[in-house]
C-alpha distance (Angstrom), angle and dihedral (degrees) to the residues before:
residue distance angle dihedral
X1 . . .
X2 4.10 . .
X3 3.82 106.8 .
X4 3.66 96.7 -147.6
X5 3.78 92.0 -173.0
X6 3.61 91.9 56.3
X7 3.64 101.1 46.5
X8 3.92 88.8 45.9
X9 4.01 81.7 57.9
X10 3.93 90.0 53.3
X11 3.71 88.7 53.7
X12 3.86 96.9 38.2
X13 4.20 83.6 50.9
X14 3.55 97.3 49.0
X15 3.81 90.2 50.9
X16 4.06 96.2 54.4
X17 3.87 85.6 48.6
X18 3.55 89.1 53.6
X19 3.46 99.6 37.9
X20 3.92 88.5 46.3
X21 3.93 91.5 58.7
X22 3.93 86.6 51.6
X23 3.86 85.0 54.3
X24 3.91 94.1 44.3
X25 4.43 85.4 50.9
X26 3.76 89.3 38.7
X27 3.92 86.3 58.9
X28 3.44 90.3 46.8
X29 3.84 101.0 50.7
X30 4.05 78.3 58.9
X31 3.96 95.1 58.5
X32 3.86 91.2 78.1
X33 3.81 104.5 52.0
X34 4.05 84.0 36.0
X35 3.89 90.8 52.6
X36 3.99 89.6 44.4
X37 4.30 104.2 38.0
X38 3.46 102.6 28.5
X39 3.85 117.4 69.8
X40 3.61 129.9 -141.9
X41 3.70 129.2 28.9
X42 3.97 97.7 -115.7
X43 3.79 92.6 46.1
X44 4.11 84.8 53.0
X45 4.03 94.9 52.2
X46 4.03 86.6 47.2
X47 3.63 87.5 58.9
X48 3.49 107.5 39.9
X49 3.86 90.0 47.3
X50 3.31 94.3 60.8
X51 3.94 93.9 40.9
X52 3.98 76.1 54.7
X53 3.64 91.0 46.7
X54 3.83 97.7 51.2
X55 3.89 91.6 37.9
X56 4.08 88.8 59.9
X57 3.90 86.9 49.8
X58 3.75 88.4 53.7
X59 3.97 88.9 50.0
X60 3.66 99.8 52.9
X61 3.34 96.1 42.2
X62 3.56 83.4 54.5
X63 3.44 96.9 49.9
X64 3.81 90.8 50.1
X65 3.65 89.0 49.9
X66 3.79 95.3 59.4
X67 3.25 98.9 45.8
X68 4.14 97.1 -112.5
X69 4.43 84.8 124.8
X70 3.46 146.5 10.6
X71 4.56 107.5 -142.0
X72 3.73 124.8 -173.3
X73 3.67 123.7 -177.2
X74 3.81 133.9 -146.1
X75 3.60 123.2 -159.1
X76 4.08 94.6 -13.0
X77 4.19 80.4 165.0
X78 3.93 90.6 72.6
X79 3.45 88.7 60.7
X80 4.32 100.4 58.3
X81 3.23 89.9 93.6
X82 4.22 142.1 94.8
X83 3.80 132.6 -109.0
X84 3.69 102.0 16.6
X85 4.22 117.4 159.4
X86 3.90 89.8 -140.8
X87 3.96 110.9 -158.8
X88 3.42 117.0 -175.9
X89 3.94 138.9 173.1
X90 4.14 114.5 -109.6
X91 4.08 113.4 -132.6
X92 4.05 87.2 142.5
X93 3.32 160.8 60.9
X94 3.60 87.7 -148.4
X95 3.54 100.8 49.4
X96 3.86 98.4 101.2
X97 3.66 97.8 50.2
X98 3.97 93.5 52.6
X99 3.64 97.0 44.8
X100 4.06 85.2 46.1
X101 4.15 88.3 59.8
X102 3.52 93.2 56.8
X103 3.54 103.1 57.4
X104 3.67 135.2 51.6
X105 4.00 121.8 -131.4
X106 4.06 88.1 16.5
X107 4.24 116.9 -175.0
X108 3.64 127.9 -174.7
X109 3.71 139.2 179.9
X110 4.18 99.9 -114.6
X111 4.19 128.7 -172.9
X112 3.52 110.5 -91.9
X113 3.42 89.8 -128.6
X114 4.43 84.6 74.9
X115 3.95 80.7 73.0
X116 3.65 88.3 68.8
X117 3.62 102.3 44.8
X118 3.59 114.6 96.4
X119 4.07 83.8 -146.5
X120 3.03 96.3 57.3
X121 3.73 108.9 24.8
X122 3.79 95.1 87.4
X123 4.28 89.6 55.3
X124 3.64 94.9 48.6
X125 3.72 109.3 35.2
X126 3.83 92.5 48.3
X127 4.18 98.2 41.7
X128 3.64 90.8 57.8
X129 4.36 89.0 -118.7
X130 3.83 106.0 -170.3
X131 4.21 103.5 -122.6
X132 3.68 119.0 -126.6
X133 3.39 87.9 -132.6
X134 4.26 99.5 66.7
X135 3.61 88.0 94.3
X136 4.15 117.0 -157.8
X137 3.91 86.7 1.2
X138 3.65 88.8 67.9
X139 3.71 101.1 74.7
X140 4.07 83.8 50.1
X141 4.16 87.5 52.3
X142 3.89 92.3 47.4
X143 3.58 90.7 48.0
X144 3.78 92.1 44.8
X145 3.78 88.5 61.4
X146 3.31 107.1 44.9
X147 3.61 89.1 50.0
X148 4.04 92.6 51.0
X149 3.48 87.9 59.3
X150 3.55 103.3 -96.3
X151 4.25 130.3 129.9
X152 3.90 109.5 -110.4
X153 4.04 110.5 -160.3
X154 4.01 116.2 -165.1
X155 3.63 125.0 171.5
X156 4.24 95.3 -144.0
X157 3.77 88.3 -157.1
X158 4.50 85.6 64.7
X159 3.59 87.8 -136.8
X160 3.51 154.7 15.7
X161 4.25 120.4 -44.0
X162 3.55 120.5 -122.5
X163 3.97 109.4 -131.1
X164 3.90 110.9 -86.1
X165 3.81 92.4 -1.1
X166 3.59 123.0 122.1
X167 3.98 113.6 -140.0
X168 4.45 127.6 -166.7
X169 2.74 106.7 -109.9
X170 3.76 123.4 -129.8
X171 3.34 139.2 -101.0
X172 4.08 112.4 -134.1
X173 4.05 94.7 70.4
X174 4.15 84.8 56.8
X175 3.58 92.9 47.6
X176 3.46 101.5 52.1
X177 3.48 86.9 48.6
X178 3.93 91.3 48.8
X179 3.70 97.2 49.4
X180 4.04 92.3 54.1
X181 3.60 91.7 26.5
X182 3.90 86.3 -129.7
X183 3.11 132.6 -173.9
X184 4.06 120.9 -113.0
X185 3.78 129.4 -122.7
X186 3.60 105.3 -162.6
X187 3.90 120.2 -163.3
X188 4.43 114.0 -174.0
X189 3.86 104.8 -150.1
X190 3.78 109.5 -162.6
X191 4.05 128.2 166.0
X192 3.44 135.6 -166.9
X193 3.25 100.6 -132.1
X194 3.63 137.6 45.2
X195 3.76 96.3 -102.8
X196 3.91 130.3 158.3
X197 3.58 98.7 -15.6
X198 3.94 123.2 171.7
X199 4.38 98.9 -80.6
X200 4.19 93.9 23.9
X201 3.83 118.8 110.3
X202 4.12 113.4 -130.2
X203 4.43 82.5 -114.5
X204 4.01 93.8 62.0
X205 3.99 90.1 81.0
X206 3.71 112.3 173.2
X207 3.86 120.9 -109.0
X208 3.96 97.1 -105.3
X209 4.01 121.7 45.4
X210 3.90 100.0 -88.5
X211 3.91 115.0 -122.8
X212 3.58 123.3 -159.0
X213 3.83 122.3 -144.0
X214 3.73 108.5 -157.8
X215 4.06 108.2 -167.5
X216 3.85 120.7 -162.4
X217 3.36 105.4 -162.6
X218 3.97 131.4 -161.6
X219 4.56 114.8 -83.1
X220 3.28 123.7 -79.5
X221 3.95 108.1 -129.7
X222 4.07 108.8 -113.3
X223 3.83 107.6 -71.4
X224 3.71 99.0 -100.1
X225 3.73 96.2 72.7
X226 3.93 94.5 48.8
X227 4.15 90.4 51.9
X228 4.09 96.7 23.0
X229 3.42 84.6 -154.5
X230 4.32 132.5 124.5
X231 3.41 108.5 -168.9
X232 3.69 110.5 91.4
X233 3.86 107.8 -134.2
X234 3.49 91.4 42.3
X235 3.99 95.3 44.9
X236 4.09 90.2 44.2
X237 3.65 84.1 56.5
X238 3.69 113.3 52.9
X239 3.82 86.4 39.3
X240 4.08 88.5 59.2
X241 3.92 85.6 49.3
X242 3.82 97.9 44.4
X243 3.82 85.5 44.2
X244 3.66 93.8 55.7
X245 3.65 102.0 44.9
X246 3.59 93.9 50.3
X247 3.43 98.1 41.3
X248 4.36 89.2 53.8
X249 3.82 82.3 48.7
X250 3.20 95.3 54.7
X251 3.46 101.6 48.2
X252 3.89 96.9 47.3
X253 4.17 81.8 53.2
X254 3.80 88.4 52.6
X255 3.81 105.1 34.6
């Protein structure tokens, strides 16, 4: 029997990918008058992250217009504010571009590979997005950020979980945090449905609309009073481990 919802979802998907792309080319047809009218390198990446900011907004609310998701958000207020390390778990495709509409000034660490994507090469070159591949200076660029007063995002898992599997996390979100001895903004991202996941094409939609729960959750206090510990290896380490169990245990609470 046809499942006219569902195939209305296929279509309604397809169009926000397309219409996304347009966005991502749109953004980058700005980069040249930006680059030439608008002086000063840290005054461009202001702009264009918040012309990256409100062009997310416009893209979920597009995709909850058509139909292709459901999103609820909890405690949005606790992020309205400046230089927040953001860590968040990774169900999604999507996950980046919703947590980018709710805050202002947002920075992430991207795949180098984003530089040569003429989608996305406008976004990234022009916001100033630190590249995964920057090695040890990375941890100095995420630090650099949050400190200018801008909202780093990082995913701690590096990329997208596979459904019911249980991935190490990483160790750049921790350092960052270690080396400022930051506190963390943690945000649990659960969805109904099975929906985008790292190895599932943007056709296989789910059965049911998919609805996104997107929890912001109280600080963390900075990282030396979770670990209590000063040397660096040691400290990066238990706050990777602490990070992972709680964020697991959070998300089995929430999902």
């Amino acid at each position: 029997m046809l499942n006219v919802g569902r195939l209305w979802r296929v279509m309604a998907t397809g169009f926000c990918f397309v219409m996304f792309g347009v966005g991502g080319l749109g953004i980058a047809g700005a980069a040249v008058p930006l680059l030439i009218l608008i002086p000063g390198r840290h005054r461009r990446q202001y702009l264009t992250r918040e012309l990256v900011h409100h062009s997310f907004r416009l893209h979920v609310a597009l995709m909850r217009l058509t139909g292709a998701i459901g999103c609820v958000i909890h405690g949005r207020e606790k992020l309205a504010r400046g230089g927040l390390l953001i860590l968040a778990n990774h169900p999604s495709l999507i996950d980046v571009v919703m947590l980018m509409s709710l805050v202002h000034r947002p920075d992430c660490i991207v795949k180098a590979a984003l530089w040569r994507n003429p989608f996305t090469w406008g976004p990234v070159s022009l916001t100033g997005f630190i590249s995964n591949a920057s090695g040890p200076e990375l941890v100095e660029a995420g630090l650099a950020s949050v400190r200018s007063g801008n909202n780093l995002i990082i995913f701690p898992e590096g990329t997208r979980t596979v459904p019911s599997h249980r991935s190490t996390f990483q160790r750049g979100a921790a350092n960052i945090a270690c080396r400022g001895d930051l506190a963390i903004t943690p945000v649990i991202i659960t969805c109904t449905e099975t929906f985008l996941t790292k190895g599932q094409p943007w056709y296989k939609v789910p059965p049911r609309k998919p609805i996104f729960e997107l929890t912001v959750l109280d600080d963390l206090p900075p990282s030396s009073q979770i670990t209590g510990s000063d040397e660096p290896a040691r400290h990066s380490r238990r706050l990777t481990e602490y990070l992972e169990n709680y964020f697991y245990g959070e998300v089995e609470q929430h999902g």
